[in-house]
N, C-alpha and C positions, 0 to 999 in steps of 0.2 A: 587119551588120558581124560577123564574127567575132571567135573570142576570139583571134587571131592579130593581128587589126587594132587588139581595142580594147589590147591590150599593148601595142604600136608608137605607137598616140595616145599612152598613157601615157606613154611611152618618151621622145617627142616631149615632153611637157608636163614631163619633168623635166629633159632637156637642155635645154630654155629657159630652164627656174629658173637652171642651173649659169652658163649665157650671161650672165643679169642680175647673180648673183653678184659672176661674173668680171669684169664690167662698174666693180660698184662700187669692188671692187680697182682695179682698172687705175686709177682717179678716184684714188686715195685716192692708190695709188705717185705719179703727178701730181703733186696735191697738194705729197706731201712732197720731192718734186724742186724744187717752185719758191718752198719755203717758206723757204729760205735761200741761201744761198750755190750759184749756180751753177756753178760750176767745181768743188764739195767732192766728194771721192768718194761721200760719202751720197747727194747727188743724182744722178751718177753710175749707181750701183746702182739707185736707184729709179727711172731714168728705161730700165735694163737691164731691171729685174723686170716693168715697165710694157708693155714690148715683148714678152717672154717670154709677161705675160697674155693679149695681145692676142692675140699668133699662139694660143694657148690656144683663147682664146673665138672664134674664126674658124675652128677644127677643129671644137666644140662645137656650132656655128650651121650649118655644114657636113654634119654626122652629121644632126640636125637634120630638114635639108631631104630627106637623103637617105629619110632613116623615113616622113616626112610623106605622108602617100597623098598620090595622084596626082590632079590634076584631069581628070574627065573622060574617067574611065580610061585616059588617054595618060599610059604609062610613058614613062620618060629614056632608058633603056635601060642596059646593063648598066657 
């Protein structure tokens, strides 16, 4: 493995941290969406910011995959 590759691992193991992260956020916005009143604008917002995470972390899971060496030496292609 190169030191090109083992970057990209690396690269790869800390975009997944961010993935999990972002994960717990999204739980938490939840959370405080269904934690009162649902029509309030706090929930509102939080079930906005919830969404915002997600598409977040579904870029972040995405880049991800993209770094992730290839199985089998079969690239995706460009």
């Amino acid at each position: 493995m190169s030191a090109t590759d083992d970057a990209l691992a690396e690269m790869v193991e800390r975009l997944e941290g961010l993935a999990e992260e972002l994960t717990d956020m999204a739980i938490d916005a939840l959370r405080r969406a269904t934690s009162g009143d649902p029509d309030s604008a706090e929930a509102g917002e939080a079930i906005a910011l919830e969404r915002r995470i997600v598409r977040a972390r579904r870029a972040i899971e995405k880049a991800a995959s993209v770094l992730a060496p290839t199985r089998a030496g079969f690239d995706e292609g460009p």
